[in-house]
C-alpha positions in Angstrom: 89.0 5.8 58.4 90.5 9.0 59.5 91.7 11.1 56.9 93.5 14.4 57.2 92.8 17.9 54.8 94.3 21.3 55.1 92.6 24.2 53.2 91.4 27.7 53.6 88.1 27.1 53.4 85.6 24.4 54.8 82.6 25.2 53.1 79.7 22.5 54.2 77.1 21.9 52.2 77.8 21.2 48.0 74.7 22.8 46.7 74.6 25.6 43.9 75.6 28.5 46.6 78.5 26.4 48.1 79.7 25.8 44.3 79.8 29.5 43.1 81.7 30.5 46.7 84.4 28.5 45.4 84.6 30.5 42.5 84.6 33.4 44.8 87.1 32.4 46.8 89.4 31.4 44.0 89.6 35.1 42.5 90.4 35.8 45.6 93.5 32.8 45.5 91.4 31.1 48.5 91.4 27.3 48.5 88.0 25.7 49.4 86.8 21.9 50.6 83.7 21.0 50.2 81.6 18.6 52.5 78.2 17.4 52.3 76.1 14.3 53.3 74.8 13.6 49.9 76.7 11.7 47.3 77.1 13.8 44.6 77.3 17.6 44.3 74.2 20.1 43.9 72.5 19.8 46.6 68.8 19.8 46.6 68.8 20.9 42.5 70.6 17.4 42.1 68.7 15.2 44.6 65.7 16.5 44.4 64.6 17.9 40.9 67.4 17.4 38.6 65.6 18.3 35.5 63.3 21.3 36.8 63.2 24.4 34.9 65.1 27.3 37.1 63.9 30.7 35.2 65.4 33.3 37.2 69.1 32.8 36.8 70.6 36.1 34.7 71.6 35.6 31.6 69.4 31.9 30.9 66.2 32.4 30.2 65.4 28.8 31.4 68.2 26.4 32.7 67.4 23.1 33.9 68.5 22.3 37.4 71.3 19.9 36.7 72.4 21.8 34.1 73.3 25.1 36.4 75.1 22.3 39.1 76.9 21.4 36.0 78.0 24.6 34.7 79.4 25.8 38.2 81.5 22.3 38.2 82.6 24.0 34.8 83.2 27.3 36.6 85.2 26.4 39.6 87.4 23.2 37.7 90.9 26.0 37.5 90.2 26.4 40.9 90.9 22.6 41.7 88.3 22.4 44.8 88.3 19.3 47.3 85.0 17.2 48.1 84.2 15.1 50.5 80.8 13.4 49.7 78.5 11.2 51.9 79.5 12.2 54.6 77.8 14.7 57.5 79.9 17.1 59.5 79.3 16.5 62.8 81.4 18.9 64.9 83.8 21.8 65.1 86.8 22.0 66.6 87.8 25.5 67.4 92.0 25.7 67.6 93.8 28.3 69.8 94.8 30.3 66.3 91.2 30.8 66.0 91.6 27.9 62.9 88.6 25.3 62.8 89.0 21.4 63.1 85.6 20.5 61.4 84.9 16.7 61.8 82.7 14.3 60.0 80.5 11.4 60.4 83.4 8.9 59.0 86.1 11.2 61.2 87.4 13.1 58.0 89.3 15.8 59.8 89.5 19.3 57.6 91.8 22.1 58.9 90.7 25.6 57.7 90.8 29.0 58.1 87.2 29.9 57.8 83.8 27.9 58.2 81.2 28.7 55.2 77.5 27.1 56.3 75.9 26.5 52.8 73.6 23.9 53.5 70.7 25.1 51.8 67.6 23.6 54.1 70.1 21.7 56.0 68.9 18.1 56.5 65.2 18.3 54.9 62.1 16.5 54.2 59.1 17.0 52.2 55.8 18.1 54.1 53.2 15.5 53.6 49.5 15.6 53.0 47.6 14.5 55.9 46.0 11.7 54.1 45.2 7.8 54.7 47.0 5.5 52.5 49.3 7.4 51.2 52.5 5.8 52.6 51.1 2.9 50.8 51.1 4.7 47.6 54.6 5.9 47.9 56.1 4.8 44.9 53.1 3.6 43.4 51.9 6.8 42.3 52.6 9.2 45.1 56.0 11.4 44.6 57.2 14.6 46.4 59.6 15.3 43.6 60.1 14.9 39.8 63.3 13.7 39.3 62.7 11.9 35.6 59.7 14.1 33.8 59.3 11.4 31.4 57.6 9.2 33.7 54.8 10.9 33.4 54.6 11.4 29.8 50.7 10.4 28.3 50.1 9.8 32.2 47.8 11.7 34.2 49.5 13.7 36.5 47.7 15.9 39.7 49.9 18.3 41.2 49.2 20.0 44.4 50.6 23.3 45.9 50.5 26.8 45.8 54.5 27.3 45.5 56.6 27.9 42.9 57.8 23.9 42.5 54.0 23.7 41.9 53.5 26.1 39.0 56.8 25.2 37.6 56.1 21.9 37.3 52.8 22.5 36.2 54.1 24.4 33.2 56.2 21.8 32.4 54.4 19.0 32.7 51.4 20.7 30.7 53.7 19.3 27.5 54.3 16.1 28.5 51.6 14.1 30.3 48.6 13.3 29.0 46.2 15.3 31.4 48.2 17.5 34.2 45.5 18.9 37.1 47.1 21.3 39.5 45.1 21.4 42.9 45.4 24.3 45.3 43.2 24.6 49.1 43.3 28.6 47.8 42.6 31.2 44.9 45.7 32.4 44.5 49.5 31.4 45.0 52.7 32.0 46.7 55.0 31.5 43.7 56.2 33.8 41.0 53.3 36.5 40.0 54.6 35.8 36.0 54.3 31.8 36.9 51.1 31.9 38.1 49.9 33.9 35.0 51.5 31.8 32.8 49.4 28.6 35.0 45.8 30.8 34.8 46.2 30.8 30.8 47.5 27.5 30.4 43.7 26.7 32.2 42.0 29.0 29.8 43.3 27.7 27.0 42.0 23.8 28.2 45.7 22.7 28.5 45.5 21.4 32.0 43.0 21.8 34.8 42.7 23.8 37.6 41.0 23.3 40.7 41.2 26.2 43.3 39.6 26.5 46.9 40.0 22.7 47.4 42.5 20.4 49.1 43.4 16.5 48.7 41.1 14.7 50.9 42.3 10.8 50.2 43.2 8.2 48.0 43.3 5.0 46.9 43.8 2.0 44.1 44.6 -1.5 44.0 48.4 -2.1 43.6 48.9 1.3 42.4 47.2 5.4 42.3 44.0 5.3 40.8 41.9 8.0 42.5 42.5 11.2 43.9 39.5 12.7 45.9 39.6 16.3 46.2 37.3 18.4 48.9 36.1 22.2 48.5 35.8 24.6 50.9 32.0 24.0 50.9 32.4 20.4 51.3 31.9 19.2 47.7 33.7 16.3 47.0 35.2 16.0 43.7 37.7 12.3 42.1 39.9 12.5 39.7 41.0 9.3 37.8 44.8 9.9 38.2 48.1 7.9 37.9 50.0 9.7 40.0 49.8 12.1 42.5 52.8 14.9 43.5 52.0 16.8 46.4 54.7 20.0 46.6 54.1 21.5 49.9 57.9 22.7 50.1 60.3 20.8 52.5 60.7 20.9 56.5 64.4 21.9 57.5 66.0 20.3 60.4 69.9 21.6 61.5 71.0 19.0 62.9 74.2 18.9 64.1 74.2 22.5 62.8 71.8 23.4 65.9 74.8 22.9 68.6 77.6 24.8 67.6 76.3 27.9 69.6 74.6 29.8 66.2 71.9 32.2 66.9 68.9 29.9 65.0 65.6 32.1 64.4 63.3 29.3 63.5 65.7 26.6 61.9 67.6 29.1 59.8 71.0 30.9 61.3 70.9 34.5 61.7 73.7 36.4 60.0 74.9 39.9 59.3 74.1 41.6 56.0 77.2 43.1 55.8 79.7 40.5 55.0 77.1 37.5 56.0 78.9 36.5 58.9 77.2 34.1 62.3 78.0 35.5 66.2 80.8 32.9 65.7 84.0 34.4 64.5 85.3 32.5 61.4 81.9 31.2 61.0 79.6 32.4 57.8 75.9 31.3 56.4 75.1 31.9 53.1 72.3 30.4 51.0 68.4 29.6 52.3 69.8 27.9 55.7 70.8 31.6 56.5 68.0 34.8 57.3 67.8 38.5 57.7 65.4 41.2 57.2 64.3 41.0 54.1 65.8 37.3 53.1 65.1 36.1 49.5 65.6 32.4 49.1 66.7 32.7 45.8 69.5 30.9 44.1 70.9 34.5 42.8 70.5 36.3 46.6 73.0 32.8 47.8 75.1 34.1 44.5 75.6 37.4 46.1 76.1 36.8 49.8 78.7 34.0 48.8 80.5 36.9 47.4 80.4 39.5 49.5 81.3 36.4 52.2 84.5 35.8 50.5 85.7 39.6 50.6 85.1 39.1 54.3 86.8 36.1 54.8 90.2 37.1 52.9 90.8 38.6 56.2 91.6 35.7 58.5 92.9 33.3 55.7 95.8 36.0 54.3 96.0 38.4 57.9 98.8 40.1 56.7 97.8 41.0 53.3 95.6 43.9 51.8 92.7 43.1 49.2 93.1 45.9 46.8 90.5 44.6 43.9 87.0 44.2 45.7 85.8 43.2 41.8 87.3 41.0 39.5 86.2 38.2 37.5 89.7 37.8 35.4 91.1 34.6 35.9 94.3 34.7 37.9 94.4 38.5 39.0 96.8 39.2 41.7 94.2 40.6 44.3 96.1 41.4 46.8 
């Protein structure tokens, strides 16, 4: 099927950054298309961990993934955005206006102005323990993601990881399954300082177990988890009688296509310029974790604000002969220009 769009903006990749550069764009009266090789929209936060608890988005003390992917579907609905869903982008075509052809795996041609690279990890996969057996156990007890909490409810549950999907999931868990042990090969963790706190006194207070300095060493069962050995630093082994096991050891990126369209790539992420978040490719932007610069947070909120400043960029090439006189507005319908 070959299927023909015109917009503004291509912006690839339909994850929670993507959604909120819509809105962006649409203050600015932009018009935005949306690809991504997923189904549905939201990217990892839909795919992934649907009902996680996200605690660092302003003004929601606690938001469950899902429900921020649904609340920027709410945001950007006057701003009538196109998607093209299951589907990967697998080239661009760069037109002698300086426009963009950008093609997809089912040849889905899309005709923009600008290119906006929001494909979070871009294609991704979770890092595996080095364990035997535990392909076998892969849906018989072995997860790398929690995407229906109630599963595990009056189950025992061993977590490991050092991250903040670890500690999150942790604290969450602590009120639903039965016993929830959260494993970690150090003594102290990567994730939010106020996350791990809250972990360290959910241990004091015997409401799940910790187990520090130690790393999974193998499992096993008949048809399904039953065991979980761990091994210290000092060798000591230690099982656990579990029922399922989630190792979160974070996700390895791969660009894919991504890595041929003549990007500079510092270690799978594209390298971009603070000021307006823009590639070496003219028309071409990266916001969101598949971007980096000194000093890159991959946060949800730092993709809020580079999709932002990206849109006051990119106003440029879509109206060329018009002046933006608001840089800040969040009135529906303002006349920008």
């Amino acid at each position: 099927m070959n299927t023909q769009i015109s917009t503004d903006i291509c912006i690839i990749g339909a994850g929670p950054v993507g959604l909120f550069a819509v809105f962006e764009a649409g203050l600015l009266k932009m018009r935005c298309h949306l690809v991504d090789v997923l189904p549905q929209v939201g990217g990892q936060l839909s795919e992934i961990y649907p009902q996680k608890p996200i605690y660092d988005i302003p003004g929601y003390p606690e938001i469950k993934a899902q429900e921020l992917v649904d609340n920027l579907m709410e945001q950007i609905k006057p701003f009538d955005p196109g998607f093209t869903l299951g589907e990967r982008v697998e080239r661009l075509d760069k037109q002698e206006d300086g426009s963009y052809l950008v093609v997809t795996s089912d040849q889905t041609n899309i005709h923009c102005k600008v290119v906006v690279i929001a494909g979070g990890l871009g294609c991704f996969e979770p890092r595996k323990p080095d364990i035997e057996n535990l392909q076998f156990f892969e849906g018989k007890g072995v997860s790398y993601m929690v995407k229906n909490p109630e599963l595990y409810r009056d189950r025992k549950v061993v977590l490991a990881g050092g991250g903040d999907s670890a500690l999150d999931w942790t604290i969450f868990l602590a009120n639903i399954a039965q016993e929830v042990t959260l494993v970690h090969r150090g003594d102290t963790f990567r994730g939010a300082p106020d996350s791990a706190e809250k972990v360290f006194k959910l241990a004091e207070m015997g409401k799940i177990n910790l187990i520090l300095s130690s790393h999974l060493h193998k499992i096993n069962g008949d048809t399904h988890l039953e065991k979980v050995h761990l091994l210290s630093k000092s060798k000591e082994e230690r099982i656990l009688d579990a029922d399922y096991l989630i190792p979160l050891f974070g996700l390895s990126p791969k660009l894919g296509p991504i890595g041929q369209w003549g990007l500079n790539i510092e270690k799978s992420a594209i390298a971009v310029n603070t000021e307006d978040y823009s590639t070496n490719v003219e028309r071409i932007y990266a916001i969101g974790d598949i971007n980096t610069y000194p000093g890159k947070l991959k946060l949800i909120l730092s993709g809020f604000h580079e999709a932002a400043l990206m849109c006051q960029s990119a106003f440029k090439y879509v109206y060329p002969d018009q002046k933006l006189s608001f840089k800040y507005t969040t009135v529906y319908g303002v006349n920008t220009f």
